[in-house]
N, C-alpha and C positions, 0 to 999 in steps of 0.2 A: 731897448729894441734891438740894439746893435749885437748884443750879447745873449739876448735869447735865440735870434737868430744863429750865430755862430754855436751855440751849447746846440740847437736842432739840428743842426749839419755835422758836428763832432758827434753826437748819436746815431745818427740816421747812418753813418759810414763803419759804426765801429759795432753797431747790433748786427748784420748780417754776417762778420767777421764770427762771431762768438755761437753764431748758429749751422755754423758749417759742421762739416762730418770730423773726425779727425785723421791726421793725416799716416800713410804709413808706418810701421814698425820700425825701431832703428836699425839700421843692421851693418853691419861693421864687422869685415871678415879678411882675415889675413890669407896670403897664398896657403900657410899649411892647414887651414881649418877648410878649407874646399872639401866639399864632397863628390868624387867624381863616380858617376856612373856611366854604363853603357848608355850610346844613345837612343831615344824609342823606333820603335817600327819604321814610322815614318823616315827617317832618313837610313843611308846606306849603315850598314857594319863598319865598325874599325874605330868609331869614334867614341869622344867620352866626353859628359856633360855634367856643368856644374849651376845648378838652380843658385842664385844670389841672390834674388829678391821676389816675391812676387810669383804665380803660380803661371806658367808659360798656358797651359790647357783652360786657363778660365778666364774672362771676361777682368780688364784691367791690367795695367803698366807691369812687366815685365823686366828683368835682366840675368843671362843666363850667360856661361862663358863654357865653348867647343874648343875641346882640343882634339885635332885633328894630325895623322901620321902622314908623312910625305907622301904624294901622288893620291891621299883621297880626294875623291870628286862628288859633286853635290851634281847630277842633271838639269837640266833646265827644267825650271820650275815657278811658280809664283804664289804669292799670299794675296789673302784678301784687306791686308793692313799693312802697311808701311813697317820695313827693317833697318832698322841701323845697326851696323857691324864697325867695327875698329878694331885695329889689328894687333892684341897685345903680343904676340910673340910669332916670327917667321914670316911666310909670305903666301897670301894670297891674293891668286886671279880671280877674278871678279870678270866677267862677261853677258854681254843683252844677246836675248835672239832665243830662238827656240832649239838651235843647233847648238854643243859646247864646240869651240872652235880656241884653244886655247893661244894661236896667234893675235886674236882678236880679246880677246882679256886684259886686265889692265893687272898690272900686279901691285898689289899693296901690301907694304913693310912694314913694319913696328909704328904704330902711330896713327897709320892708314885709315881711311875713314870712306864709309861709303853709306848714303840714304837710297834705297831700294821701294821707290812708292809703291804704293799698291796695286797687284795688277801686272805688273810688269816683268817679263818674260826672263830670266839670268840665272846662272848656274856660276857654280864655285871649285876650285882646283887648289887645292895647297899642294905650293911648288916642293917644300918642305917643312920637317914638325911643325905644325902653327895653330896657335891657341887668339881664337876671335871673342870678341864679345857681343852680345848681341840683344839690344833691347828692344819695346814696341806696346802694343798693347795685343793681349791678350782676346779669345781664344789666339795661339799661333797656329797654323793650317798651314800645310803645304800641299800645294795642288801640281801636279807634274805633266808637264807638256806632253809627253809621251807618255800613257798610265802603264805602259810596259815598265817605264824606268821606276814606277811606283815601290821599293823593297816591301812596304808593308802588305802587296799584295802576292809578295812570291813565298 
Protein backbone atom coordinates (compact mmCIF):
# COMPACT_ATOMS: atom_id res chain seq x y z
CA UNK A 1 0.00 0.00 0.00
CA UNK A 2 2.77 2.04 1.22
CA UNK A 3 4.56 1.89 -2.13
CA UNK A 4 1.70 2.24 -4.50
CA UNK A 5 1.16 5.11 -2.82
CA UNK A 6 4.56 6.65 -3.14
CA UNK A 7 4.97 5.14 -7.07
CA UNK A 8 1.38 7.57 -7.44
CA UNK A 9 2.99 10.64 -6.17
CA UNK A 10 6.52 10.04 -7.97
CA UNK A 11 4.05 10.03 -11.26
CA UNK A 12 1.74 12.41 -10.45
CA UNK A 13 4.92 15.21 -9.94
CA UNK A 14 7.03 13.93 -12.72
CA UNK A 15 4.01 13.71 -15.66
CA UNK A 16 3.28 17.33 -15.71
CA UNK A 17 7.18 18.09 -15.85
CA UNK A 18 7.27 16.05 -19.22
CA UNK A 19 4.27 17.84 -20.59
CA UNK A 20 5.45 21.23 -20.41
CA UNK A 21 6.55 23.43 -23.65
CA UNK A 22 10.25 23.50 -24.07
CA UNK A 23 12.31 25.85 -22.92
CA UNK A 24 14.41 28.62 -24.77
CA UNK A 25 17.02 28.37 -27.39
CA UNK A 26 20.60 28.11 -26.01
CA UNK A 27 22.37 31.00 -26.62
CA UNK A 28 25.89 31.70 -25.86
CA UNK A 29 27.45 34.86 -27.16
CA UNK A 30 30.88 36.38 -26.81
CA UNK A 31 31.49 40.38 -26.63
CA UNK A 32 32.87 39.88 -30.44
CA UNK A 33 29.91 38.06 -31.86
CA UNK A 34 27.36 41.04 -30.73
CA UNK A 35 25.58 42.45 -33.46
CA UNK A 36 25.10 45.97 -32.91
CA UNK A 37 22.67 48.06 -34.57
CA UNK A 38 21.15 51.53 -34.56
CA UNK A 39 18.57 51.88 -31.99
CA UNK A 40 14.73 51.85 -33.34
CA UNK A 41 12.50 55.02 -33.60
CA UNK A 42 11.46 54.74 -30.43
CA UNK A 43 14.27 55.89 -28.61
CA UNK A 44 16.62 58.95 -29.21
CA UNK A 45 19.52 58.75 -31.99
CA UNK A 46 23.13 58.08 -31.20
CA UNK A 47 22.72 54.66 -29.66
CA UNK A 48 23.28 51.13 -30.72
CA UNK A 49 21.70 47.94 -29.79
CA UNK A 50 22.34 44.34 -29.45
CA UNK A 51 19.34 41.65 -29.35
CA UNK A 52 20.70 38.54 -27.00
CA UNK A 53 18.07 36.61 -26.70
CA UNK A 54 14.64 36.75 -27.24
CA UNK A 55 12.49 39.17 -29.57
CA UNK A 56 12.21 42.72 -27.41
CA UNK A 57 8.78 43.69 -29.94
CA UNK A 58 6.86 40.40 -29.21
CA UNK A 59 5.09 38.86 -26.47
CA UNK A 60 7.86 36.89 -23.88
CA UNK A 61 11.40 37.25 -21.88
CA UNK A 62 13.74 39.42 -23.46
CA UNK A 63 17.53 40.44 -23.13
CA UNK A 64 19.11 43.14 -25.18
CA UNK A 65 22.29 45.11 -24.40
CA UNK A 66 22.47 49.56 -25.30
CA UNK A 67 25.39 50.97 -25.83
CA UNK A 68 25.16 54.33 -25.28
CA UNK A 69 27.80 57.67 -25.98
CA UNK A 70 28.45 60.13 -23.25
CA UNK A 71 25.73 62.68 -22.42
CA UNK A 72 22.86 60.47 -24.18
CA UNK A 73 19.57 61.01 -22.51
CA UNK A 74 16.51 58.68 -22.43
CA UNK A 75 13.26 61.44 -21.35
CA UNK A 76 11.06 60.58 -18.94
CA UNK A 77 9.36 57.80 -19.78
CA UNK A 78 7.51 54.61 -18.74
CA UNK A 79 6.64 50.90 -19.83
CA UNK A 80 3.76 48.98 -19.45
CA UNK A 81 6.15 45.94 -17.90
CA UNK A 82 8.80 46.06 -15.50
CA UNK A 83 12.81 46.64 -16.63
CA UNK A 84 15.71 45.49 -15.35
CA UNK A 85 18.96 47.36 -16.39
CA UNK A 86 22.66 46.57 -15.03
CA UNK A 87 25.33 48.40 -15.84
CA UNK A 88 27.95 46.52 -17.74
CA UNK A 89 30.06 49.25 -18.69
CA UNK A 90 30.35 53.22 -17.56
CA UNK A 91 27.92 55.10 -15.83
CA UNK A 92 24.40 55.70 -15.59
CA UNK A 93 21.87 58.04 -13.95
CA UNK A 94 18.79 56.62 -13.43
CA UNK A 95 16.11 59.24 -12.11
CA UNK A 96 11.84 58.97 -11.09
CA UNK A 97 9.67 61.90 -11.87
CA UNK A 98 8.37 63.29 -14.99
CA UNK A 99 10.97 65.99 -15.15
CA UNK A 100 14.88 64.69 -15.90
CA UNK A 101 16.55 66.50 -13.22
CA UNK A 102 20.03 64.96 -13.30
CA UNK A 103 20.88 66.07 -9.55
CA UNK A 104 18.27 63.96 -8.51
CA UNK A 105 19.53 60.68 -10.42
CA UNK A 106 21.25 58.21 -8.81
CA UNK A 107 24.32 57.15 -10.84
CA UNK A 108 25.08 53.44 -11.43
CA UNK A 109 28.66 51.97 -12.32
CA UNK A 110 29.68 48.78 -13.60
CA UNK A 111 27.68 46.15 -11.69
CA UNK A 112 24.86 48.66 -10.99
CA UNK A 113 21.56 47.29 -10.95
CA UNK A 114 18.13 48.77 -11.13
CA UNK A 115 14.29 47.10 -11.26
CA UNK A 116 11.99 49.84 -13.09
CA UNK A 117 8.10 48.43 -12.21
CA UNK A 118 5.82 49.03 -14.35
CA UNK A 119 4.23 52.24 -14.74
CA UNK A 120 6.64 54.09 -13.29
CA UNK A 121 7.69 57.57 -14.44
CA UNK A 122 12.16 57.77 -15.04
CA UNK A 123 14.35 58.72 -17.43
CA UNK A 124 18.10 57.82 -18.19
CA UNK A 125 21.59 60.03 -18.71
CA UNK A 126 24.84 58.21 -19.38
CA UNK A 127 27.34 60.24 -17.58
CA UNK A 128 29.80 58.63 -20.05
CA UNK A 129 30.37 55.72 -22.92
CA UNK A 130 27.98 53.11 -21.15
CA UNK A 131 26.87 49.94 -22.21
CA UNK A 132 23.42 48.56 -20.00
CA UNK A 133 21.77 45.53 -20.27
CA UNK A 134 18.39 45.18 -20.11
CA UNK A 135 15.93 42.43 -19.80
CA UNK A 136 11.87 41.93 -19.22
CA UNK A 137 9.26 40.64 -20.97
CA UNK A 138 8.29 41.40 -24.15
CA UNK A 139 6.15 43.40 -26.18
CA UNK A 140 8.83 46.31 -24.79
CA UNK A 141 6.76 49.89 -25.21
CA UNK A 142 7.98 53.02 -24.22
CA UNK A 143 5.48 55.53 -23.48
CA UNK A 144 6.90 59.12 -23.03
CA UNK A 145 5.77 61.59 -20.39
CA UNK A 146 5.87 64.40 -22.69
CA UNK A 147 4.88 62.85 -26.52
CA UNK A 148 6.94 65.94 -27.52
CA UNK A 149 9.95 63.93 -26.29
CA UNK A 150 8.60 61.06 -28.40
CA UNK A 151 11.75 60.73 -31.39
CA UNK A 152 9.66 58.30 -33.27
CA UNK A 153 7.30 60.99 -33.72
CA UNK A 154 9.54 63.73 -35.18
Amino acid sequence: MKRTLWLALLLWSVIPCAAQTPASPHVMITANEMKWSDVPPMLPKGAKLSVLSGDPGKEGMFVVRLKMPAGYRVPPHWHPTDEHVTVIKGNLALGMGDKADVKKAKALHMNGYALLPATMHHYAIAKEATVVEIWGNGPFVINYVNPADDPSKK
